[in-house]
C-alpha positions in Angstrom: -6.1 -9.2 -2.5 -5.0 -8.8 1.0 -5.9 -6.0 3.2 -3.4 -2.7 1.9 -1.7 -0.4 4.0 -1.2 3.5 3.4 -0.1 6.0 6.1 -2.3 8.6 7.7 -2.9 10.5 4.2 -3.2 8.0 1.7 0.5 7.6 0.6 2.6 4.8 1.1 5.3 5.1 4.0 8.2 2.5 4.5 11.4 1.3 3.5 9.4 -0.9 0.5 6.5 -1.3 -1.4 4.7 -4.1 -2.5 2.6 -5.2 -5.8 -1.0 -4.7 -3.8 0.0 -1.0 -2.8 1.0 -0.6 -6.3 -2.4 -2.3 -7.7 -4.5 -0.1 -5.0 -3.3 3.2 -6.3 -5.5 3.0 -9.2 -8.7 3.2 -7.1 -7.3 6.3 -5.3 -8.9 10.0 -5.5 -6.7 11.7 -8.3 -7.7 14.9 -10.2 -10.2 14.5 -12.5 -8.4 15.4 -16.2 -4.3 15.3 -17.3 -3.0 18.7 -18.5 -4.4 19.8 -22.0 -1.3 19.8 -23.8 -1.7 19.8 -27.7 -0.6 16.8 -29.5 0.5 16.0 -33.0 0.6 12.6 -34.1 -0.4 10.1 -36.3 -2.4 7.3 -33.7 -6.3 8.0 -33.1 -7.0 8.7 -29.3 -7.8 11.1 -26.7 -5.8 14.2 -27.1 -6.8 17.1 -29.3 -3.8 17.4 -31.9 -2.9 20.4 -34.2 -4.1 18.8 -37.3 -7.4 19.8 -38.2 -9.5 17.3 -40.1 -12.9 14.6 -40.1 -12.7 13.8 -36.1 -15.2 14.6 -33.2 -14.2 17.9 -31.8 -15.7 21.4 -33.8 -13.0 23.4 -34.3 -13.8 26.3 -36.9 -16.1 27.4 -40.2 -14.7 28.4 -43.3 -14.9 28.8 -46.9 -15.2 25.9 -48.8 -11.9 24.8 -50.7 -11.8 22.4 -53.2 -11.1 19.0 -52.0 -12.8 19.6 -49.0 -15.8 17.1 -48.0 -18.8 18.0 -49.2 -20.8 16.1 -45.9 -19.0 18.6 -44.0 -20.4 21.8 -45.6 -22.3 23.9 -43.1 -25.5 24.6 -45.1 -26.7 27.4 -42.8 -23.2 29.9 -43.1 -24.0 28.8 -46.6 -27.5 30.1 -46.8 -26.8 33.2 -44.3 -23.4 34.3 -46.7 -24.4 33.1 -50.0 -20.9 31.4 -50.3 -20.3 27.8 -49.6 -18.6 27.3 -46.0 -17.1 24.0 -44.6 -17.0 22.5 -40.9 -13.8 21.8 -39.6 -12.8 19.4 -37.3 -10.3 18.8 -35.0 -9.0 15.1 -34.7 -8.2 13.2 -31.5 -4.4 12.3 -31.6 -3.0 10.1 -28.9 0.2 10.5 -26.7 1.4 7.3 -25.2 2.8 7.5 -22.2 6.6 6.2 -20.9 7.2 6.3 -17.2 10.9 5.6 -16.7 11.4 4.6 -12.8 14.6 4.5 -10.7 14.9 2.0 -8.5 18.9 2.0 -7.9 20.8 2.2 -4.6 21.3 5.6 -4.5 17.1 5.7 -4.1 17.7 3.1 -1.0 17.2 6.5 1.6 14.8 8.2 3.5 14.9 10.1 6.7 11.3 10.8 7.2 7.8 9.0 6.0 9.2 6.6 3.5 12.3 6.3 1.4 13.2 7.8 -1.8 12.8 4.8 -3.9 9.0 4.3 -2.1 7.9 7.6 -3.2 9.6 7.1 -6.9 7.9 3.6 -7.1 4.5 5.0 -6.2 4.4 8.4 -8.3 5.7 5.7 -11.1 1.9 3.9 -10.0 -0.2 7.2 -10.3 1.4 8.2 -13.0 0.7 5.0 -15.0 -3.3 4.6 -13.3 -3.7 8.4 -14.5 -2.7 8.1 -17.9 -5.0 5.0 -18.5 -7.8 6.6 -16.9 -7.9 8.5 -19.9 -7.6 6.1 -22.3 -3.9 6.4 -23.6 -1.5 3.7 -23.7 1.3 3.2 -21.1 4.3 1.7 -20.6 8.1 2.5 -18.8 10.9 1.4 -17.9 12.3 0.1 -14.7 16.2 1.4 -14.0 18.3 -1.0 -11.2 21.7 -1.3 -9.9 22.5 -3.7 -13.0 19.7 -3.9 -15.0 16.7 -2.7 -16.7 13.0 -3.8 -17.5 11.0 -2.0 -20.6 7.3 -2.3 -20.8 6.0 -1.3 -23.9 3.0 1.1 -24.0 -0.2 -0.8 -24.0 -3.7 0.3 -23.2 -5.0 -1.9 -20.7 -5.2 -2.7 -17.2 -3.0 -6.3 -17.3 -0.1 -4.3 -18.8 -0.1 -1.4 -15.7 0.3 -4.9 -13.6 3.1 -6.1 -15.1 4.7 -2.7 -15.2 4.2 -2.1 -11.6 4.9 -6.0 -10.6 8.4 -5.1 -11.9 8.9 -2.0 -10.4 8.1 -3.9 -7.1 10.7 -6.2 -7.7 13.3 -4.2 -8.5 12.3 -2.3 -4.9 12.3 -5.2 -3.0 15.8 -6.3 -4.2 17.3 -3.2 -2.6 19.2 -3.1 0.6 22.3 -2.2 2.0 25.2 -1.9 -0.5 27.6 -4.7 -0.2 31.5 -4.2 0.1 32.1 -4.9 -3.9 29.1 -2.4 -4.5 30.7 0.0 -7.4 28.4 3.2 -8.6 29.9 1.8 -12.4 27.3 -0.6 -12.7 24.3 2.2 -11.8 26.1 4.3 -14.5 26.0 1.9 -16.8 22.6 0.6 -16.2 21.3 4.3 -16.3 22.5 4.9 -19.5 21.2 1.4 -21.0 18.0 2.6 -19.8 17.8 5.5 -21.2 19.1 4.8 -25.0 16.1 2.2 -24.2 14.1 5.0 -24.1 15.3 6.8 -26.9 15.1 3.8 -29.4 11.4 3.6 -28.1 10.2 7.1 -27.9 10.2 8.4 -32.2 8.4 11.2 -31.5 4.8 12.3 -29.5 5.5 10.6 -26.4 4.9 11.8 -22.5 8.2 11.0 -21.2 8.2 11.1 -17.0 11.1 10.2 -15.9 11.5 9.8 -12.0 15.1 9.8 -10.2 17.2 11.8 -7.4 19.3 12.6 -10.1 22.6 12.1 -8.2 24.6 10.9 -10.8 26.3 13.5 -12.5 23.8 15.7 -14.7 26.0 15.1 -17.5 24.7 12.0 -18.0 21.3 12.9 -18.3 22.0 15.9 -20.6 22.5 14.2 -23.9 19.7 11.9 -23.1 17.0 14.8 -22.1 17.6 16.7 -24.9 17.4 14.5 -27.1 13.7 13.2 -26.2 12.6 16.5 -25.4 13.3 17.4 -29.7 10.1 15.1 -30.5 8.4 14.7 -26.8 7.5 15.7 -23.6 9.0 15.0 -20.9 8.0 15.5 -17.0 11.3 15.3 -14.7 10.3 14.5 -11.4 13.1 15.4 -8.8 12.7 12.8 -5.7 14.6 14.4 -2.6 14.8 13.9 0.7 14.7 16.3 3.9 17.8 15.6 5.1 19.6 16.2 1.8 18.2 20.1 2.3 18.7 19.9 5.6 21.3 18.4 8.5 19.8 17.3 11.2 19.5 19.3 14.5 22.8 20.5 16.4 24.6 17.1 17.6 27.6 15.1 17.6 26.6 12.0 14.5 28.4 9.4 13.6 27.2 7.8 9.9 28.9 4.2 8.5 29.1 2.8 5.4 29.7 -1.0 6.7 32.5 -0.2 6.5 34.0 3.4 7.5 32.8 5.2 10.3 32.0 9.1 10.2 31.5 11.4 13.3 30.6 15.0 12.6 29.0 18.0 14.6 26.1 19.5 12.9 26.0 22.7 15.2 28.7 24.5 13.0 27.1 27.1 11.0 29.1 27.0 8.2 28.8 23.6 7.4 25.2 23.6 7.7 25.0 26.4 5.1 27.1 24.8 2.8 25.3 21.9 2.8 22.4 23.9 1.6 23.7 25.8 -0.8 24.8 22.5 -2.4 21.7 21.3 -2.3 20.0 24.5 -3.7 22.5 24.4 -6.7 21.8 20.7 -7.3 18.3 21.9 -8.0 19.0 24.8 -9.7 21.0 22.5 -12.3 18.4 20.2 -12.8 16.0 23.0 -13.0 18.0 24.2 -16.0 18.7 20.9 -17.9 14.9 21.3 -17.9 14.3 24.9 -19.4 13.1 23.7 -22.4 9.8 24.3 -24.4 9.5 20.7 -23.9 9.8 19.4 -20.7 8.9 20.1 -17.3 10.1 20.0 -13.6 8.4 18.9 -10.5 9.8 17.8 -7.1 8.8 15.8 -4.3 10.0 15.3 -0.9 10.1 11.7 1.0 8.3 14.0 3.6 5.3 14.7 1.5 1.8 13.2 3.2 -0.8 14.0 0.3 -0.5 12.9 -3.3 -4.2 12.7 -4.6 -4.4 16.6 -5.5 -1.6 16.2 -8.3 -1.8 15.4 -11.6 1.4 14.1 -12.8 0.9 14.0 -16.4 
């Protein structure tokens, strides 16, 4: 593997990404546990579930009930109460893990550091090494202009490589939009994508899902609530400075390819409404997610340090 590059804090700057920044992630510093979120499933693994039963974790003593193992019957609470009581345990239940990454045009900008579909591409990567780490399976889905890629969930190392390989592909194949460019096809291919997911995703899956989200929330809607009846799901919100923000007071001119733009950022009204727009952009996405069930972070193109997260 060749020699990989990261900027000054260990994340990875740049208008692209490749496979070996992807692949390097996974030896990384990242926090040393995921989030102890109960689990109720069906699939041995690594997360404590409700269900209490024969398993490795101690959860409480009782009396005995009939039916109950007999190898499991503390024999000291028995002695001390003069009543037969029964260990109980607390079985490991896995949560398999989907990452669903956009890599569409509208991801193809960045003012500072990197660009938005960088930053998705690499949370995408910690994400994935994280929820290995800890022995649960992984998989996602990749989201492009036309298309999509699903991986599904699989516990080992060879299958994060594919995973990321794709998303690496689909990041490399962006650029500037051509003339014939039409946001329909990103529409469609985001909604593909997604009913991908939902097919996928029964029930007990970690659902992170990583966009700008700036296609119309109404799209996203149906789909979120409906994985976040028998999952949960992370919404990560990838933004950039300058959509908070217009630049410092000048004279600008912006272009398409096609049409040119000149505007003065100095007037104070403008700049404030550009704000408030973003803010309430937020603020909706903020409450697609006020559910029991799913969960909103953000992160800025701008942001230097990744290792002190966990994601999952």
């Amino acid at each position: 593997m060749r020699r990989v590059r990261f900027g000054n804090h260990g994340v990875i700057p740049g208008a692209y990404v490749d496979i070996d920044q992807l692949l390097a992630l996974r030896h990384l510093p990242s926090p040393a546990t995921l989030s102890k979120a109960n689990v109720v499933g069906h699939r041995a693994g690594n997360k404590l579930s409700n269900i209490k039963g024969r398993g490795v974790d101690f959860a409480e003593v009782r009396a005995y009930q009939p039916g109950d193992d007999i190898r499991s019957i503390d024999w000291r609470v028995t002695a001390r109460k003069n009543k037969p009581h029964t260990k109980v345990f607390r079985e490991e239940r896995e949560r398999p893990t989907l990452v669903v990454v956009d890599q569409s045009q509208s991801m193809f900008f960045g003012s500072k550091l990197r660009l938005k579909s960088v930053a998705a591409a690499e949370v995408a990567a910690r994400c994935a090494w994280q929820t290995l780490a800890v022995g649960d399976r992984v998989g996602g889905v990749v989201i492009g202009n036309k298309d999509q890629r699903l991986h599904r969930p699989f516990r080992t190392s060879k299958s994060v490589a594919r995973f990321l390989n794709d998303i690496a592909q689909y990041n490399l194949a962006l650029h500037r939009p051509a003339l014939h460019h039409k946001d329909a096809h990103h529409s469609e291919s985001l909604n593909q994508g997604m009913l991908q997911v939902r097919r996928l995703t029964n029930s007990n899956y970690r659902i992170i899902i990583i966009s700008d989200f700036s296609s119309s929330l109404e799209k996203w809607t149906e789909h979120l609530h409906q994985l976040a009846r028998r999952n949960q799901v992370v919404v990560i919100h990838i933004h950039d400075p300058i959509e908070e923000h217009l630049p410092p007071a000048n004279d600008y001119v912006v272009t398409d390819g096609t049409n040119r733009l000149q505007f003065f950022t100095g007037d104070k009204t403008l700049r404030q409404r550009y704000q408030t727009r973003f803010r309430q952009h937020c603020q909706a996405i903020q409450e697609l997610c006020a559910h029991d069930s799913m969960r909103y972070l953000n992160i800025s193109t701008s942001d230097d340090t990744l290792d002190s997260l966990a994601w999952t």
